[in-house]
N, C-alpha and C positions, 0 to 999 in steps of 0.2 A: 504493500500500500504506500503512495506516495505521500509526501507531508504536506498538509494545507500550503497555500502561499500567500503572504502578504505584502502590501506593498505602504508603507513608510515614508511621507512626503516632509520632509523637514531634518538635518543633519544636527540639530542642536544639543541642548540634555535630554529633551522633552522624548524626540525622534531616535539618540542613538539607546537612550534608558530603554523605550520600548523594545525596539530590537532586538538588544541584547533579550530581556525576556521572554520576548515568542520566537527566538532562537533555541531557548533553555526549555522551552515548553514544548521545538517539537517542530516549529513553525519554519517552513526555507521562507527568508526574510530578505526583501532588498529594498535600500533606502533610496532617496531618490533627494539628492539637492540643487536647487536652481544656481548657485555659485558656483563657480568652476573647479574649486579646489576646499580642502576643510579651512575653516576660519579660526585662526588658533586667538583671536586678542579678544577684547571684553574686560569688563569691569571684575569688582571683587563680589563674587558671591557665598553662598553656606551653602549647610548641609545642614538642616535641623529633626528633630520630632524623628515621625518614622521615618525617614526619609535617612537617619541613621541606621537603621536597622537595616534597610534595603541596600544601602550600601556594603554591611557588614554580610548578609547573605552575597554581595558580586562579590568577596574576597576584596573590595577594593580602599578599605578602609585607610591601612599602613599607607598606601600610596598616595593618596588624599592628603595626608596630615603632612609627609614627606613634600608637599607641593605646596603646604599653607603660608599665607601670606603674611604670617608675624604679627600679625595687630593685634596688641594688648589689649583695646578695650574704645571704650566712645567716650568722647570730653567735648562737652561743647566750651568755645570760648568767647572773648569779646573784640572788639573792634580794636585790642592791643596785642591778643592772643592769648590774654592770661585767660585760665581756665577756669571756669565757674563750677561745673561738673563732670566730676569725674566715673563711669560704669565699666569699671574693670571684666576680664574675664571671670567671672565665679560662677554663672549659670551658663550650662550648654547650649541653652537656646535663648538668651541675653541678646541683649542692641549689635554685641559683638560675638558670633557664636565660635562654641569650643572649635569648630571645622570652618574656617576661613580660606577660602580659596579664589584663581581667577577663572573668568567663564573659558575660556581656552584651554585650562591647564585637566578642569574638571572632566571638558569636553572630549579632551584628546586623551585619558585617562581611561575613559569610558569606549571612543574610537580603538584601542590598545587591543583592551579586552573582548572585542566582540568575537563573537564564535564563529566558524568557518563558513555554516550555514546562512551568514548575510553576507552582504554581495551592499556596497553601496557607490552609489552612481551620479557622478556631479553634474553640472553644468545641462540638467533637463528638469524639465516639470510639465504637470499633468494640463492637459486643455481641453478634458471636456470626460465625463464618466457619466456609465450608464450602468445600472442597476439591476438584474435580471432576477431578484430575489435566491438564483442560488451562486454565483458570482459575480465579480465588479469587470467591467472592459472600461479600462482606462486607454484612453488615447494622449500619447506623449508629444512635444514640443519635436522632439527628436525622431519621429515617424511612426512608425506601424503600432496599432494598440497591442495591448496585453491585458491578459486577464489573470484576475488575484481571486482565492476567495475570500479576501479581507482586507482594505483600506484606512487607515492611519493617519487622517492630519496631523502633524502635530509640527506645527507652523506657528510662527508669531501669531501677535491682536489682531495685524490685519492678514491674516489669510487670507490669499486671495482663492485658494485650491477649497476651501470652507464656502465661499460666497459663493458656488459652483454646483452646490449640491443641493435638489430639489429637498426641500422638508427641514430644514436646519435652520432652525430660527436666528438671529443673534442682535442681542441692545446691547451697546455701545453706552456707556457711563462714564461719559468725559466728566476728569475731575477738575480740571482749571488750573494743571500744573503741569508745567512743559520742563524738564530735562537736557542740559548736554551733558554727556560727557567726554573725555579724552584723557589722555596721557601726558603727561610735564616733565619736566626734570627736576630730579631730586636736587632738595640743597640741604647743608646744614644742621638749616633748623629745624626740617621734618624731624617728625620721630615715628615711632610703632605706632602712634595709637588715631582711630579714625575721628578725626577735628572736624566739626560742624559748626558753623556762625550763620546767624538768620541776622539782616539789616531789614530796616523797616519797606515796605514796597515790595510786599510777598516775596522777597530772594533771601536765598540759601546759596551757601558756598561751602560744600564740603571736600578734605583731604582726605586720604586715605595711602595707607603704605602698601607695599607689594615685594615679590620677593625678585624681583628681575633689577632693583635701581633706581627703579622711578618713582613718580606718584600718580597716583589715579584720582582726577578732581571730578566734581561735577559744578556745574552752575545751575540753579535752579529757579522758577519765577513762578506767579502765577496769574490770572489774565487771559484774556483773548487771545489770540494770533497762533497758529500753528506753522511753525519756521520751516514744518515737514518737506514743503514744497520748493524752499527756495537753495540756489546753487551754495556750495559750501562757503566761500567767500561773502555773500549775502548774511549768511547766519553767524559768520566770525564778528561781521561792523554789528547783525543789531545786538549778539550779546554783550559787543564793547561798550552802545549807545546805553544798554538796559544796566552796565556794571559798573559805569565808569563809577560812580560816586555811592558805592556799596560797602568801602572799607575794608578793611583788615587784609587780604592774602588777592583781593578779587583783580586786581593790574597784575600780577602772578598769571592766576588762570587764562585770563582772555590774550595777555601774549601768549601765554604755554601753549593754547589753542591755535592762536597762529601761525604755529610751526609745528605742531600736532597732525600724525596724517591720520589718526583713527577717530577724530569728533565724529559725535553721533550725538543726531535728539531722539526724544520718546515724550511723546504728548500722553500723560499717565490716562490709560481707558480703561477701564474694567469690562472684560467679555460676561453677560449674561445670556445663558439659554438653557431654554424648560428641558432641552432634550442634546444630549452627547450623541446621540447615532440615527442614521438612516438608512434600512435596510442593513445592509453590509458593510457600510461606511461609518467610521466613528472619527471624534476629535479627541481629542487630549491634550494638555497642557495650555501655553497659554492661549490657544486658538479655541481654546472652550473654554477657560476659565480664567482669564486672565485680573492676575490678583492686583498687581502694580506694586511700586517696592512701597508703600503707603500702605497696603495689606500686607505686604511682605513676605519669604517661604517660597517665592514662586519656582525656583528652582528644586526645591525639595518635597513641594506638590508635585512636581511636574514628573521626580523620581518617582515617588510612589503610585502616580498617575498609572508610569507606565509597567511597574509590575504589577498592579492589580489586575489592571485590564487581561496582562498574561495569563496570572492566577488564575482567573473564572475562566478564560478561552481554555486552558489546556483542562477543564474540567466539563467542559460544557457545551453544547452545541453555541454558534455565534450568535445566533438573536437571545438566546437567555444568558448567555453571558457576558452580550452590554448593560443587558438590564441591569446586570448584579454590580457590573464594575461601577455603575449611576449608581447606585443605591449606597456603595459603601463610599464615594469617594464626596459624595454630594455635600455631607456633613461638615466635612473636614473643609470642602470650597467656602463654602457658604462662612462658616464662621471665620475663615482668612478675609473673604471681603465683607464683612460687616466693620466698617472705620468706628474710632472712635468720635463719639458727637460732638461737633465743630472742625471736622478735621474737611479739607486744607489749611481754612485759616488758624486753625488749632497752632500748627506748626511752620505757617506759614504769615507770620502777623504783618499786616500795613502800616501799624503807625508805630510810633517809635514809644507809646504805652505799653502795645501788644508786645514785642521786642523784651520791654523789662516783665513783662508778666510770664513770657514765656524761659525766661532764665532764672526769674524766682523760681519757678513751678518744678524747674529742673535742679536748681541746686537744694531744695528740699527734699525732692523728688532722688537723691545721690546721698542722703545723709543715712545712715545707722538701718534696723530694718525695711525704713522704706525703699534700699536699694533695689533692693530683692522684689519688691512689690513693683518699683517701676520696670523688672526687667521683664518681667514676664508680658510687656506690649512683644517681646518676640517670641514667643510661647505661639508658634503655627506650624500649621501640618502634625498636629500632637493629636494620638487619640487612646483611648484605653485599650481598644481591643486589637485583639492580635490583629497581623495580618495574615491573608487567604494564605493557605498554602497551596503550592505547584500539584498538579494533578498528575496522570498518565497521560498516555498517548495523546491528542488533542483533538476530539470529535469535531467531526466535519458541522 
């Protein structure tokens, strides 16, 4: 009997996570990425909740921690640098988690391990799928269709391989908080630990360390205008226009920027949809559920995303084991995107009140048991019950 096949549209955690699992389950797996080659750079991300544990079941823990990025902990400061709050590492799933890593290092870690049975394939993508209720014909960019008995978004917010598929709802929950980030040069005064300063006019200017030399900043705003659209040089002048007089480290960043070749924005959305699959096709990570780093976990959703989903296929025929994969994973979505009330400008204050309210709140919010109490805003992807175990052979 041959092995089911699936087909995997998306090279990132979300896409190689999955793989590898309905590789392990059973499944001849081929990935399919619209870039021509794997994308090794990205920001600093974690590994939390169970999203530990599934790590620990790939054997790939040691190698993870071996790749972490050194950062002690979160301090926000002020417009001189001096630190007002300090959240050390003491909780696993803390501002700063015990598994610190870059999305490249996690990415190509996970690319390392995958097993023989996936096959992953660059520089194509899907343009146009049809559904016959007992397999998927996918028609490719790169010529002749092929058929899966199972299809895999697991693409960015904006999928556009998601927008394609009759019966898949999806609401789009603009938060009002647009994102760069990029790569700097290290100097001096950086240290390990990741530096946050909010100036009044919804910006945020955070530092972070890495383990390659450099620094990983972001600039952040909040307000109208999605910069998505305009040429890179465009979005250099207007984060210069929007930073100049922000203070503390922010003439740093927007030159850093200018000589930076990996800037990127992300206009923070939240993906909402009643239903993760149609037919034979389902989504996972952030193309179904996209939490934004304001929910935070997405990455470590997006791990356990993709061995549940394995879990119940290698136990179950395909239409009752999306049901089941929605049923256990929906919980744990749902409560990463529920924000706390007032949040963006929670964290994001305009006036130079909100500013000191938000630095009391946190240098209180740093003192004695209530550290422990603020740290658990990163307490996601956690849940009490086990996860599915791996099945047999994997019914058609």
């Amino acid at each position: 009997m041959t092995s089911p096949r699936a087909l995997v549209t998306g090279a990132g955690i979300a896409g190689l996570s999955t793989a590898y699992w309905l590789a392990r389950a059973g499944w001849d797996v081929t990935v399919l990425e619209r870039f021509s080659a794997f994308r090794d750079g990205g920001q600093n991300i974690d590994v939390r909740g169970a999203a530990r544990e599934v790590l620990s079941r790939m054997g790939l823990e040691e190698a993870v921690r071996g790749l972490g990025t050194t950062e002690q902990g979160t301090a926000l400061v002020d417009g001189d640098g001096r630190v007002i709050a300090r959240f050390p590492v003491e909780d696993p799933d803390g501002p700063t988690a015990e598994l610190e890593i870059l999305r490249g290092d996690l990415a190509g870690v996970i690319l390392g391990a995958l097993p023989d049975s996936v096959t992953v394939r660059y520089g194509d993508q899907i343009e146009g799928v049809r559904d016959d209720g007992t397999s998927v014909e996918v028609t490719l960019m790169s010529g002749p269709a092929e058929r899966y008995d199972l299809v895999v978004i697991a693409e960015g917010v904006r999928s556009r391989t998601r927008d394609l598929i009759p019966g898949l709802t999806v609401t789009r929950r603009e938060l009002g908080v647009t994102m760069a980030y990029g790569t700097i040069a290290r100097t001096g005064d950086d240290d390990r630990w990741w530096r946050w300063y909010s100036a009044e006019g919804g910006r945020q200017i955070t530092l972070r360390p890495d383990r390659t030399g450099t620094t990983r900043a972001t600039l952040a705003f909040t307000g109208d205008g999605d910069l998505g659209d305009l040429p890179l040089d465009r979005v250099r002048a207007e984060l210069r226009g929007r930073f100049h007089d922000a203070g503390w480290q922010a003439e740093r960043v927007v030159d850093g920027f200018a000589r930076s070749d990996d800037v990127y924005l992300d206009r923070l959305t939240q993906i909402v949809m009643p239903s993760w699959s149609a037919g034979r096709v389902c989504v996972t990570g952030d193309a179904a559920w996209c939490v934004t780093p304001l929910g935070g976990g997405g990455t470590s959703l997006a791990m356990v995303g993709g061995y549940v989903l394995a879990a119940y296929l290698s136990r179950a025929e395909v239409g009752v084991a999306l049901t089941r994969y929605e049923q256990w994973m929906r919980p744990l979505i749902e409560d990463a995107q529920k924000l706390p009330p007032g949040t963006p400008g929670l964290f994001y204050p305009t006036s130079a009140a909100g500013v000191r309210a938000l630095r009391l709140a946190a240098r209180i919010g740093s003192t004695g048991v209530l550290r422990r109490l603020t740290a658990r805003i990163g307490h996601v992807a956690r849940t009490g019950r086990a996860l599915p175990e791996m099945g047999g052979p994997p019914p058609r």
